[in-house]
N, C-alpha and C positions, 0 to 999 in steps of 0.2 A: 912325692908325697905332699911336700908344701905347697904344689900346685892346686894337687886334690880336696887339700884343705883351706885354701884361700876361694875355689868355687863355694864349697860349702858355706863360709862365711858368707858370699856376696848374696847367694839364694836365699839364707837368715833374715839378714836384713831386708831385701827386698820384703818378702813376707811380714817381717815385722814393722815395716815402715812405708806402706803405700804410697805410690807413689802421686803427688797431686796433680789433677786437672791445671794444665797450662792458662784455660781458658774458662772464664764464666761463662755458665748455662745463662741462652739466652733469656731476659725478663720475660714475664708476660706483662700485656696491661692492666689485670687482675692484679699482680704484685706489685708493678709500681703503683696504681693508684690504692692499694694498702700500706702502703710506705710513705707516699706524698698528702695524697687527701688526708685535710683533718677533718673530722665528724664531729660534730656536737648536737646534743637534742635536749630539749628544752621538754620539758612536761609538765608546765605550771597550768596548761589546758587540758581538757578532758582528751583529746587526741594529742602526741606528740609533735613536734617544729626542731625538722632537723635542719642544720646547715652544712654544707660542702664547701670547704675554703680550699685553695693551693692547687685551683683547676688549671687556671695558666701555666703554673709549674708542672704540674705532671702532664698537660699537652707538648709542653717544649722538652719534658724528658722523654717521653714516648717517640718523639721524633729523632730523636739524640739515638736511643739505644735501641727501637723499632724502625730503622729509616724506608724499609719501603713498605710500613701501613699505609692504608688507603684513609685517604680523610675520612669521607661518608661511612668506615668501620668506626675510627676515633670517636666521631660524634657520638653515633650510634651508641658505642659500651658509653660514652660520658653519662648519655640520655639511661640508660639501663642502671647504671649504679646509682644513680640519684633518682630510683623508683621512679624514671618514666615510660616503662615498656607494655604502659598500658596501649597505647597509639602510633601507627606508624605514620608521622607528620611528611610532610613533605622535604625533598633533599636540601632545599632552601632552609626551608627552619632550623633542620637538622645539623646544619652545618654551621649554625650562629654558637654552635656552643661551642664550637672550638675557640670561641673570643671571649668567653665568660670570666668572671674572674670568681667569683661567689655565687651558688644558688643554695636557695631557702626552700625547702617542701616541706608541705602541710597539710596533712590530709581529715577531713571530718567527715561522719554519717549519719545522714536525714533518714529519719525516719516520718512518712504523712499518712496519717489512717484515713479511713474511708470519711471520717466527717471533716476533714482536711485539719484537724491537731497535728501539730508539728513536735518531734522528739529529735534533738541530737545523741548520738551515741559513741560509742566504740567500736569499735570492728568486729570484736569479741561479741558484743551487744547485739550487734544488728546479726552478726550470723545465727546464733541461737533465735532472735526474734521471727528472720525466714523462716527458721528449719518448724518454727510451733506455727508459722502461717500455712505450713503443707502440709502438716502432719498433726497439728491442734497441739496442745498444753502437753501429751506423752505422745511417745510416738509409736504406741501401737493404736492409737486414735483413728478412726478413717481419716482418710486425706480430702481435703477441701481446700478452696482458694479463697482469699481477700482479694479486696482490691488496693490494701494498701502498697504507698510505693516507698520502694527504698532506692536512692542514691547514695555515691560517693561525689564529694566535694573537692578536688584535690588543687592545689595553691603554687604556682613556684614562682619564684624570684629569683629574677639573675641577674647580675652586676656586670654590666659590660665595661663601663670605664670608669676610672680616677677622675681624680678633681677637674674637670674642664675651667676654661678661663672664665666662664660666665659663675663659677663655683658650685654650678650644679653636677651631679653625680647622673651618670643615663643607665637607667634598669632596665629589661625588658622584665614584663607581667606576662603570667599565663594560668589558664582555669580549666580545668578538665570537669565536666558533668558525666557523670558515667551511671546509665540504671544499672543497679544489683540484680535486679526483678523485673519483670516484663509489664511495661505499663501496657492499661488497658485503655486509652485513646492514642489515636494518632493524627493530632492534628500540629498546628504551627506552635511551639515551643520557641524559647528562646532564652541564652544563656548570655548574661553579664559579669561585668569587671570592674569596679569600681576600687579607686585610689581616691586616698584623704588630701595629697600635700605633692605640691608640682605640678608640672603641664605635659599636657600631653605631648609625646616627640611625633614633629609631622614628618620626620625625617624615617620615620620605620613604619612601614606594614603594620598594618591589621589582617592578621591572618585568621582564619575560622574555618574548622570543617567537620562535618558530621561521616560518623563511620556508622554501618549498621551489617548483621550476619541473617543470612534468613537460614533457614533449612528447611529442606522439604522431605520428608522420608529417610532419606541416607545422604543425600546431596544441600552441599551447600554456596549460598552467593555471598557476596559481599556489595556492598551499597557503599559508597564515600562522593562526598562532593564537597569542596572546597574555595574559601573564595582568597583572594588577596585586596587590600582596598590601600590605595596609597593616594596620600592629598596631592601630588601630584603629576598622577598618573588617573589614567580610567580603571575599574574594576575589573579585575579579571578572575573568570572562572576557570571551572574543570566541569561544572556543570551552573543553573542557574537557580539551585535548589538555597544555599546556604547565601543569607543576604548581610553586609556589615549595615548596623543601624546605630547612629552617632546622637544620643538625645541628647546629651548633654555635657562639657566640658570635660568632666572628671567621672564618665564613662563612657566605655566603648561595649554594646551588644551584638550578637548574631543572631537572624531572624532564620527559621524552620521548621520544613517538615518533616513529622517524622514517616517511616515509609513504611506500611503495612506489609502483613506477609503475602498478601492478596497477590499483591505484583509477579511472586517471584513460587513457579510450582516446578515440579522435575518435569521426568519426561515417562516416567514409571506408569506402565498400563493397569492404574490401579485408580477405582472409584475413590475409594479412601484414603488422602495423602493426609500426611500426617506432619503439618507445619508450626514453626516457634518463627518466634524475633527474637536475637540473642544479641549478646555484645555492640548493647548503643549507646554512643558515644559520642559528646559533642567538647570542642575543644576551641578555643581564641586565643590568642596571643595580642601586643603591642608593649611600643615602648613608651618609658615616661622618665623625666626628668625631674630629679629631686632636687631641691638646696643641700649643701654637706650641711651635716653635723643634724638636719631636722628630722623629726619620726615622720612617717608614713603609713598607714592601713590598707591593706590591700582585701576588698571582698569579693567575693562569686556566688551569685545568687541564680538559680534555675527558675523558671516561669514553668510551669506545664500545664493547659490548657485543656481542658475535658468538653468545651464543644466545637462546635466545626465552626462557629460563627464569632465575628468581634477580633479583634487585635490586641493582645496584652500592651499596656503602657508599659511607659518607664521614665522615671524621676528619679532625681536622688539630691539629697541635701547633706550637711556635714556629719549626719549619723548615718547616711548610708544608701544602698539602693532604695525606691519602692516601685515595686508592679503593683499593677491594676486592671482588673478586667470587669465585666457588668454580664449578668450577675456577678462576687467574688467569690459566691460557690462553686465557679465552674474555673477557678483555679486555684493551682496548687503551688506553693511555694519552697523549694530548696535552696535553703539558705546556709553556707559556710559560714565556720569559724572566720572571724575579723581575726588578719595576719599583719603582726606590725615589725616595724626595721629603722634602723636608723643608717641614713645614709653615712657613708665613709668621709 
């Protein structure tokens, strides 16, 4: 009987007192880096400026309690949590963030109407502005097209190292141009980068590369051409569309063109293909060298070009880029928010 009633007890307890997991569930990278990254966002701009601190630490903790992630995965979720999975860069770029120690993003919205007035916006702003470009003021309105254009401007900074012996701090820059809306010329474009304070690092790549999606009916291509340009080294492509062009000290520009839907049709035995230009995207990177403790501005300005003829310039003085074309009605200018930082 004492037997029968000492089972009884043991069955109780068990029941009432589950038993715990020996072993923690493994992390994911999602959690550590909700646990490690600190976020901060700044919104004294009309678009917000967010920061990601404590990258290094959660790259050496991921490795610790994920030991056989693959790097090029690491980078990759780094690049995706700090809003860059606009563009799929190259493995090389993609893998410098594993060395980051800070990045800064910052995203603005140009707006350029047909008489080339410039508007910056909100996100919020520019999407209701498209949807009244398609659809007019209500949207049981017939549908119509502008030629106005919209981009995003997008900003990041990244702290690769500590105080070096020269006391300067080394950041890599980078500028994403991205159209919202399908421009209506396709001629040579060209996206800049401009920094207020330090010198350029000849020790890193200038990287630049243009993506574009065509569609034809049901079928779709993809377009990307990339370049690398290192002081010294020779240029190297993936194609010889995307050019780096160095006008002046304190910036670095990419020269191109953009690629119409012309190029690219199916295979469909149909008179009527029915073609877009979707998701174009042009993108640079380099690095630069700050003094500790001094600010720095970081800008990205878009050139886009409305005839087939003439070369957009490029100048810039201590307030910033300037382009220039002849006539200046046959370009348009998207210009981001000025991004500023004080080195470590």
């Amino acid at each position: 009987m004492k037997k029968i009633i000492s089972v009884m007890m043991v069955m109780m307890l068990t029941f009432a007192f589950p038993a715990q997991v020996s072993a923690e569930e493994t992390p994911t990278m999602e959690s550590l880096a909700n646990s490690i990254i600190e976020i901060t966002t700044d919104n004294s701009n009309e678009n917000p400026t967010t920061t990601y601190n404590n990258i290094e630490e959660f790259v050496n903790e991921v490795r610790n309690q994920i030991p056989d992630i693959d790097d090029l995965e690491l980078a990759n979720f780094i690049m995706d949590y700090t809003g860059q999975d606009d563009l799929e860069v190259a493995d090389e770029e993609t893998l410098k963030y594993l060395g980051f120690k800070e990045i800064i993003v910052s995203e603005d919205y140009i707006k350029v109407d047909e008489a080339g007035n410039t508007e910056s916006m909100t996100q919020d702003e520019m999407t209701l502005a498209m949807f009244r470009d398609d659809y007019g003021i209500s949207p049981l309105a017939n549908p119509w097209t502008s030629d106005n254009g919209y981009m995003q401007i997008k900003i990041v900074i990244s702290r690769e190292t500590g105080i070096l012996s020269n006391k300067k701090v080394g950041y890599q820059i980078a500028v994403y141009g991205k159209w919202l809306k399908n421009p209506t010329c396709f001629f040579e474009d060209v996206l800049t980068l401009y920094f207020s304070q330090g010198t350029y690092d000849t020790t890193h790549e200038v990287y630049g590369k243009l993506e574009e999606t065509f569609t034809c009916c049901t079928s779709k291509s993809n377009y990307k051409s990339q370049v690398w340009k290192n002081a010294n080294k020779p240029d190297y492509y993936t194609n010889k569309n995307v050019k780096v062009d160095n006008p002046v000290g304190n910036v670095q520009a990419i020269r191109f063109n953009l690629k119409n839907i012309t190029t690219f049709q199916c295979t469909r035995t149909t008179h009527a293909h029915t073609q877009s230009v979707s998701n174009i995207l042009a993108y640079m990177s380099y690095g630069i060298k700050v003094p500790s403790k001094e600010d720095c501005i970081v800008q990205g300005v878009y050139g886009h070009k409305k005839i087939s003829v003439g070369s957009i310039g490029i100048s810039a003085s201590q307030s910033g880029v300037s382009l220039s074309l002849s006539p200046s009605i046959s370009l348009n200018e998207y210009r981001g928010d000025k991004v500023g930082f004080t080195a470590i």
